[in-house]
N, C-alpha and C positions, 0 to 999 in steps of 0.2 A: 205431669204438668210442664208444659213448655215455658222457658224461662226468655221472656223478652229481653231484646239487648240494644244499643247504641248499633247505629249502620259501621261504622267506623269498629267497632269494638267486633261486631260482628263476622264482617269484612277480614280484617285481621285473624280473627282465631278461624277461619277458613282456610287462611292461607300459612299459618303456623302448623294447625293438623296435616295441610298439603305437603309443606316441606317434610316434615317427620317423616309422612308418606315416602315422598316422592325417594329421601334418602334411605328407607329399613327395606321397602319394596321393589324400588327403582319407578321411574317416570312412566315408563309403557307398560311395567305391572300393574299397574294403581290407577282404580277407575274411580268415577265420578260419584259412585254407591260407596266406596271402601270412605271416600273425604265423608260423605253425607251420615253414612254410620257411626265414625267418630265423631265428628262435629253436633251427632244427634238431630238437624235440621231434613227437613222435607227438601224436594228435589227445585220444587216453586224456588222456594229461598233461594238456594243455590244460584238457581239462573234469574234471581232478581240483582245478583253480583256478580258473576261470570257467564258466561256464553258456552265457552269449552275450557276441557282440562289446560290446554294451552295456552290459556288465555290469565289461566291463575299459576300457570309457569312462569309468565310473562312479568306477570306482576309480582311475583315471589323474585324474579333475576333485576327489577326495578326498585325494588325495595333496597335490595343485597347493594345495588349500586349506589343510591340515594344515600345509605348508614356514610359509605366510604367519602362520597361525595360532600356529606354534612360533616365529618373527621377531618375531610380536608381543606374545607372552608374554616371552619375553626383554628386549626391550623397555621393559614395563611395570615389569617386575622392578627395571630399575635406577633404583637410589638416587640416582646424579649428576644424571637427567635432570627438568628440570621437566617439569609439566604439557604444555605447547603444544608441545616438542621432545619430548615420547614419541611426541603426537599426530601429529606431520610424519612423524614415523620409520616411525610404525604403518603411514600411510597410504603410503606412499614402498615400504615392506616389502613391501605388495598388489601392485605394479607387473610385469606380466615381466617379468625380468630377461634373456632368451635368446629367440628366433627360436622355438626350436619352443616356447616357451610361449604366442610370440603367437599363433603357428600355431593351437595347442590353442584360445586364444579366438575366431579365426575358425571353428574349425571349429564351435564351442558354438553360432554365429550364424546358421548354416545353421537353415532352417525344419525340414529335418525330423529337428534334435535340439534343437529348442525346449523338451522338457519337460526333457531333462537340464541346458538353459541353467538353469532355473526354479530347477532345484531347487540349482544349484550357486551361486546368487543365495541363494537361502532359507540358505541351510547356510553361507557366510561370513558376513550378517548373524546368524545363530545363534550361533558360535562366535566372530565380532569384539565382540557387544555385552557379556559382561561382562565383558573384558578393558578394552575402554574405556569401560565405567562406573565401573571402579577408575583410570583416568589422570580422570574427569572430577569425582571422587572426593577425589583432589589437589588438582586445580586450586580446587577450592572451599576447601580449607585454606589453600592459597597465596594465596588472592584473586585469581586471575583466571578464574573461573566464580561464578556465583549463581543456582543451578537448585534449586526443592525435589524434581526428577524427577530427579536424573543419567541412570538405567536409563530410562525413559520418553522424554527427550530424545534420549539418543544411537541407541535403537529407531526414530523419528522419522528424523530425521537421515541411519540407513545405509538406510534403505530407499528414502527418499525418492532418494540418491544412485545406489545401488546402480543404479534403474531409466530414473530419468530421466539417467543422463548414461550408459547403457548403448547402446552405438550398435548393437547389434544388436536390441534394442528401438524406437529412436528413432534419425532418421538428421537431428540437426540440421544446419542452417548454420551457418558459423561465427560469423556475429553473431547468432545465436539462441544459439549455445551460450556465447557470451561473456556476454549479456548475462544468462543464466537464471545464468553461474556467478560470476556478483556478486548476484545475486538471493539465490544460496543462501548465496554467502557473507555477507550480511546477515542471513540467517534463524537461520543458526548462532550468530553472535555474540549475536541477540537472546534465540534458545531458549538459550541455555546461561548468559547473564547477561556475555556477555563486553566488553571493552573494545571500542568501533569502529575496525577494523581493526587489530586481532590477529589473526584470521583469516587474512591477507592470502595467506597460504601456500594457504591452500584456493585461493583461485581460481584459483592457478598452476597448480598440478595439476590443477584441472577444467578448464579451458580451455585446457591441453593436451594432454591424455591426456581418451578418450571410452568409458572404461572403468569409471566410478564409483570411487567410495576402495575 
């Protein structure tokens, strides 16, 4: 007996089984039969909510983004936190949290879902920059930032990050990647007007995580 469900509820546990998939199997191993098998649903179904497997790749790498994006709107929101502890949080928030989420960013690394990398790159820099033009916004009232850009600066900033500390882009050494991620942590301080070495927290995270903020 087929168990009726919510579109919404539905939807979701499609794209739950997909991730599993897409991370025990890999993305180009796992067809559109192996989701429909586990999910138990007819193939109709299916493409009453997706088109192609890519398209529930697409939406599994928009979801992934939307968690971090909803982390870091909450985030900003709070009153208690300064300027530099929103920023740690923000960036800390982007991180995995779970196995299959690394999984999902190895799989983005593969050459031939580069363009969905791209675009999942474009699309968190799109959605993290006025969130943290409003923490950088702060920090200028507080006196630890002096930038006539906030919005400018911090555009600068995630993309420059975003790419160059993306190892599926770039496969540093680790003294290359240490030294570019004091590099950048001086760039930051300097684009944003900030004190030398406030920052300090940046370069943790980028020289150990090779993932961008």
């Amino acid at each position: 007996m087929r168990i009726t469900k919510k579109p919404d509820e539905r939807k979701n546990e499609i794209l739950d089984v997909a991730e599993g998939l897409f991370g025990s199997k890999g993305y180009s191993k796992t067809t559109i039969n192996d989701i429909l098998q586990v999910v138990g649903i007819a193939k109709g179904t299916f493409y009453y909510y997706f088109q192609s497997k890519e398209e529930v790749m697409d939406a599994i790498v928009m979801r992934y983004i939307e968690l971090g994006v909803t982390a870091a709107k909450a985030i900003a929101a709070n009153n208690e936190l300064t300027a530099h502890e929103k920023m740690f949080q923000i960036i800390m928030a982007q991180k995995p949290n779970t196995s299959e989420k690394e999984q999902l960013i190895e799989q983005l690394h593969l050459a031939n879902n580069a363009e969905m990398h791209q675009k999942s790159l474009v699309e968190t820099i799109l959605q993290l920059t006025p969130i943290l033009t409003e923490v950088i916004e702060q920090g200028i009232e507080e006196g630890a930032f002096d930038t006539e850009y906030p919005r400018e600066s911090i555009e600068f900033l995630l993309v420059s990050s975003q790419f160059l500390f993306d190892e599926g882009i770039f496969q540093w050494q680790p003294d290359e990647l240490t030294r570019k991620a004091i590099a950048f942590t001086s760039i930051m301080e300097k684009t944003l007007g900030a004190k030398p070495g406030s920052f300090s927290y940046i370069f943790g995270v980028l020289s150990n995580d090779n993932n961008g903020m």
